[in-house]
C-alpha positions in Angstrom: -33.2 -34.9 100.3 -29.3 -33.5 100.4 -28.6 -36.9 99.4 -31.0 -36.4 95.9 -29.2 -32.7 95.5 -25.7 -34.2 95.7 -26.8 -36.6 93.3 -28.7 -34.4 90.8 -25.7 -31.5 91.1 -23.6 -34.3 90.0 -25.7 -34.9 87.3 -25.1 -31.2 86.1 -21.9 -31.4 86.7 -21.6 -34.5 84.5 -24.1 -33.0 82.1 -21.4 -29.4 81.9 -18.5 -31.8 81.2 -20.3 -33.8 78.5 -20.7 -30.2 76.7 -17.5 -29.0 77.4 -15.8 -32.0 76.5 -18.0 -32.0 73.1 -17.3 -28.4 72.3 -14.1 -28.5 73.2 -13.9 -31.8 70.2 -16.1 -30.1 67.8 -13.7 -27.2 67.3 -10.2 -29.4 67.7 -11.8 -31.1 64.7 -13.0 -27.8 63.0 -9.1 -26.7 63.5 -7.9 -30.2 61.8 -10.4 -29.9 59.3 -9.1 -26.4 58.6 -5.7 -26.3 58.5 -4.9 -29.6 55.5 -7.4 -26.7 53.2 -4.9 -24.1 54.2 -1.7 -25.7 53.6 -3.2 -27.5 50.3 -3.8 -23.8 49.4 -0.5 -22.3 50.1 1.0 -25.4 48.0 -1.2 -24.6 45.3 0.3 -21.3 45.2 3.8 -22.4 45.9 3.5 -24.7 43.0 1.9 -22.4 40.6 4.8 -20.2 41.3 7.6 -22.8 41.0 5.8 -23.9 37.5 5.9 -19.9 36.3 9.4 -20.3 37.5 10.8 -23.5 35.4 8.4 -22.3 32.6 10.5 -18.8 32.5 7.9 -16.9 33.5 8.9 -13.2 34.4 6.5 -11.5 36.4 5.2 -8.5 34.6 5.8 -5.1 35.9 2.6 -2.9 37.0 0.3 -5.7 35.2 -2.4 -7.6 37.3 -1.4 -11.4 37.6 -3.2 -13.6 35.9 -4.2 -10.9 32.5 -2.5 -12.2 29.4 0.1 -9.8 28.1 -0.4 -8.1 24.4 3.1 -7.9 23.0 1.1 -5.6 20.0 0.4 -2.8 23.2 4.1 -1.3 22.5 5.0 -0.7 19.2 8.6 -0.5 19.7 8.7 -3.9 21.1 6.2 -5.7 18.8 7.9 -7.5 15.8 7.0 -6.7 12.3 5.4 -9.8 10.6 6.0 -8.3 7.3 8.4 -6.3 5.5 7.6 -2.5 5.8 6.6 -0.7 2.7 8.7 1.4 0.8 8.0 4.8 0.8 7.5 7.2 -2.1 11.4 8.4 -1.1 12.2 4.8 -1.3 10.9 4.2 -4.9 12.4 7.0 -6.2 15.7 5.9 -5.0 15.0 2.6 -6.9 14.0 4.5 -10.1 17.1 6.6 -10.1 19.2 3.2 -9.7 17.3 1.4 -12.6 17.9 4.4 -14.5 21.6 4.7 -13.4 23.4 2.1 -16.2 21.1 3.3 -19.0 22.2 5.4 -21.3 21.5 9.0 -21.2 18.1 9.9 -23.1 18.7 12.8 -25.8 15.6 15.1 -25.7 14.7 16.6 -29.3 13.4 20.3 -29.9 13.8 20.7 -33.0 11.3 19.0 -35.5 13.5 19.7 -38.3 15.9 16.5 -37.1 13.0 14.4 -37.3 12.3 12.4 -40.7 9.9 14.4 -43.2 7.6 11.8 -43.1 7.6 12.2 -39.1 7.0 16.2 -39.3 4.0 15.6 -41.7 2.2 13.7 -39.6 3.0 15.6 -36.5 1.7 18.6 -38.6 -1.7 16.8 -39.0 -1.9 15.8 -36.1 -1.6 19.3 -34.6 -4.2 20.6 -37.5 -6.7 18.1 -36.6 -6.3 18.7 -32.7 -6.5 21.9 -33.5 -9.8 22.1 -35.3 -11.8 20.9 -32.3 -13.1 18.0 -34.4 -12.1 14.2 -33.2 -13.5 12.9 -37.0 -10.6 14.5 -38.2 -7.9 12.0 -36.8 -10.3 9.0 -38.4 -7.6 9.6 -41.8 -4.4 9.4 -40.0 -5.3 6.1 -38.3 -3.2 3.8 -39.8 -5.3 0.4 -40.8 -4.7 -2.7 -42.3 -2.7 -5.4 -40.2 -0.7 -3.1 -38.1 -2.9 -0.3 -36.9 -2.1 2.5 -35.0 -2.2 1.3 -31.4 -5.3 2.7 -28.8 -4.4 1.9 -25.3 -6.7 3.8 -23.5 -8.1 1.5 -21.4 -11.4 1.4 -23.3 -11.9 -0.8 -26.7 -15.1 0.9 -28.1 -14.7 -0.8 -31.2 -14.3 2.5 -33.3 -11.1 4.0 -33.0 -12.4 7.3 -32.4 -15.2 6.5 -30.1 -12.7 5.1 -28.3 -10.5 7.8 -28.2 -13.6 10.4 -27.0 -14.1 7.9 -24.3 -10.7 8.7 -22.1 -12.2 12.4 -22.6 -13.7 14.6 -19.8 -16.3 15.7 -22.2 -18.8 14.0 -24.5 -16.9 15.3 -27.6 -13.6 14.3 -27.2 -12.4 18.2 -26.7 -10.7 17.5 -24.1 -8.2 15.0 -25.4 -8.1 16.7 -28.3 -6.3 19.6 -26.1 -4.2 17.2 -24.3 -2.9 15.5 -27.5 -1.8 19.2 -29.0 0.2 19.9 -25.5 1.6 16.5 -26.2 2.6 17.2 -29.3 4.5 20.9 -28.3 7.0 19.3 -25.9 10.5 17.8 -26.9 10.8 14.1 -28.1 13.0 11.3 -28.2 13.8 8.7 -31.0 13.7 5.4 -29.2 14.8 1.7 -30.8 16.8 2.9 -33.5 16.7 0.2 -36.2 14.6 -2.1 -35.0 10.6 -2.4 -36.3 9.4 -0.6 -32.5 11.8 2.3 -34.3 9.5 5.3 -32.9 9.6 9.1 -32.5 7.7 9.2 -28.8 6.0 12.7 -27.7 6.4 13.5 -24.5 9.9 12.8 -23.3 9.0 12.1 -20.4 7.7 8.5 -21.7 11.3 7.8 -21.8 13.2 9.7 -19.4 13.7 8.9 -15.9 11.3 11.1 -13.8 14.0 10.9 -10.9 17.1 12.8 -13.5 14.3 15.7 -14.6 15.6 19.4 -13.9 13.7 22.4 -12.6 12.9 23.4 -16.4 11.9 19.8 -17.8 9.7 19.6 -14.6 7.9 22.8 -15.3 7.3 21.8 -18.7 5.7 18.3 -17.1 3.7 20.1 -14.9 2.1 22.0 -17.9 0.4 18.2 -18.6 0.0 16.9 -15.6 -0.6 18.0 -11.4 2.0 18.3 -9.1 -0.2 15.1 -7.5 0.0 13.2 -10.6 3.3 13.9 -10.5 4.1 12.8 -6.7 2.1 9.5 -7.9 4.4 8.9 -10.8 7.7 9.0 -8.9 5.8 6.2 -6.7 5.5 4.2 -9.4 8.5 5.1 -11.2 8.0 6.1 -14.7 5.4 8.7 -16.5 1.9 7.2 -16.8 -0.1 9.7 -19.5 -1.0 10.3 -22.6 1.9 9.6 -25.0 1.9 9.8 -29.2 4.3 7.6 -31.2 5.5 7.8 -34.9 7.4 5.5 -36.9 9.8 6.7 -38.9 7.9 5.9 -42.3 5.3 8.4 -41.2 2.5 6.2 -39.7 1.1 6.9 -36.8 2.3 4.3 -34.5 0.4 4.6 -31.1 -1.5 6.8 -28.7 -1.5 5.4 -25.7 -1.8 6.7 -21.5 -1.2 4.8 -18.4 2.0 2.9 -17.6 
C-alpha cells in the first residue's frame, strides 16, 4: 500500500512537471513569438522616419502627423498663381501715362470759334431737345451713304426709335434732356483735316479723366454720378453720351459707351 502511494505521488509529481514544463514552453514561445512583431514595428517606424528624412520632410510644428498640410491655410505664405489685379488707383495711374505724351486737349467755350455750319446745327439740336419732341431730330439725321452714326447699343431699325430706346422713359424725354446738357458743356475740335474732322460735345470724350480739375469735374458730374465717374477712371476714358459735328454741318454721330 506505501509502496502504491510512493508510486502514484510520483505520478503527480511527474504529472506537475509535465505542466510546468509546458507552461513554462507555451509562454517562452509566446515571448519569441512577440518580440520579431515588436522589433518589425519599431523598424517600421525607424524606416518611415529615415524615408521622411532623405525625402526632406520637416516635421510640422503643432500639426498632427500624418494630416496633409494646406499651404493655402496662410495667406502670406501661399503663392499667387496669377498676377493680382490692378486696382482702380492702378488704372488711373496707367490712364495718366497714356495720356502723358499726347498733346494737351484745348477745351472750347465759345460757340462763336466753331464753323457757322457747326453753330446751326448745334442750334437745332438744342431747339429740338428742347421741344420735348424726339420726331423733331428725324430732319437733322443726315442720310444717304454716310448717315449720322447711332451707337447706342440698340439698332431698332428707325433712327429715332432707336434713339428713345437708350431712354428711361417710353418717350425718349429723357435723352432728349441728356442730349441738351450735352450740348451746354465745352467742346473740342478733334482730327483737324482729315474726313473723322469733328466738333465732339462733351470734352470729356477727349480729355483724359485723370488731368480734369476741380471745375471740369463739377461740370462732369452735372451728366453723370460720382459712381459713374469712379467706374470711368477704372476703365480709363469717359463712357456716355457724346454728339459729334463735322465741320460742313452734318450731324456726325451720337453715340454713349466707350
Amino acid at each position: 500500500m506505501r509502496k502504491a502511494c510512493q508510486t502514484g505521488a510520483k505520478a503527480t509529481g511527474l504529472k506537475n512537471n509535465v505542466k510546468t514544463m509546458l507552461v513554462c514552453g507555451w509562454m517562452a514561445s509566446i515571448a519569441v513569438i512577440a518580440l520579431p512583431g515588436s522589433s518589425f514595428a519599431l523598424s517600421e517606424l525607424q524606416g518611415g522616419a529615415k524615408d521622411a528624412a532623405q525625402q526632406g520632410q520637416q516635421p510640422q510644428t503643432g500639426q498632427q502627423p500624418g494630416l496633409p498640410t494646406d499651404s493655402t491655410s496662410d495667406p502670406k505664405s501661399a503663392p499667387s498663381a496669377e498676377p493680382q489685379q490692378a486696382t482702380p488707383a492702378d488704372k488711373a495711374k496707367g490712364a495718366a501715362a497714356e495720356a502723358a505724351p499726347h498733346t494737351p486737349v484745348e477745351v472750347i467755350y465759345d460757340i462763336s470759334k466753331a464753323p457757322e455750319p457747326v453753330r446751326k446745327l448745334r442750334e437745332k439740336l438744342v431747339e429740338a431737345a428742347a421741344s420735348g419732341d424726339p420726331e423733331r431730330l428725324r430732319a437733322l439725321l443726315a442720310g444717304g451713304n454716310d448717315p449720322t452714326a447711332l451707337a447706342l447699343g440698340n439698332d431698332n431699325g428707325d433712327p429715332i426709335q432707336t434713339i428713345k430706346s437708350v431712354s428711361g422713359d417710353p418717350d425718349g424725354l429723357e435723352v432728349l434732356a441728356i442730349m441738351l446738357d450735352v450740348l451746354s458743356t465745352g467742346f473740342v475740335h478733334v482730327n483737324a483735316g482729315t474726313p473723322e474732322e469733328a466738333y465732339v460735345w462733351p470734352y470729356f470724350a477727349e480729355k483724359p479723366l485723370t488731368t480734369l480739375t476741380p471745375p471740369e469735374k463739377v461740370e462732369l458730374l452735372r451728366l453723370v454720378t460720382a459712381g459713374d465717374f469712379e467706374n470711368m477712371l477704372e476703365v480709363g476714358n469717359y463712357n456716355f453720351f457724346r454728339i459729334g459735328i463735322a465741320p460742313d454741318g452734318k450731324w456726325k454721330f451720337f453715340t454713349a459707351g466707350d
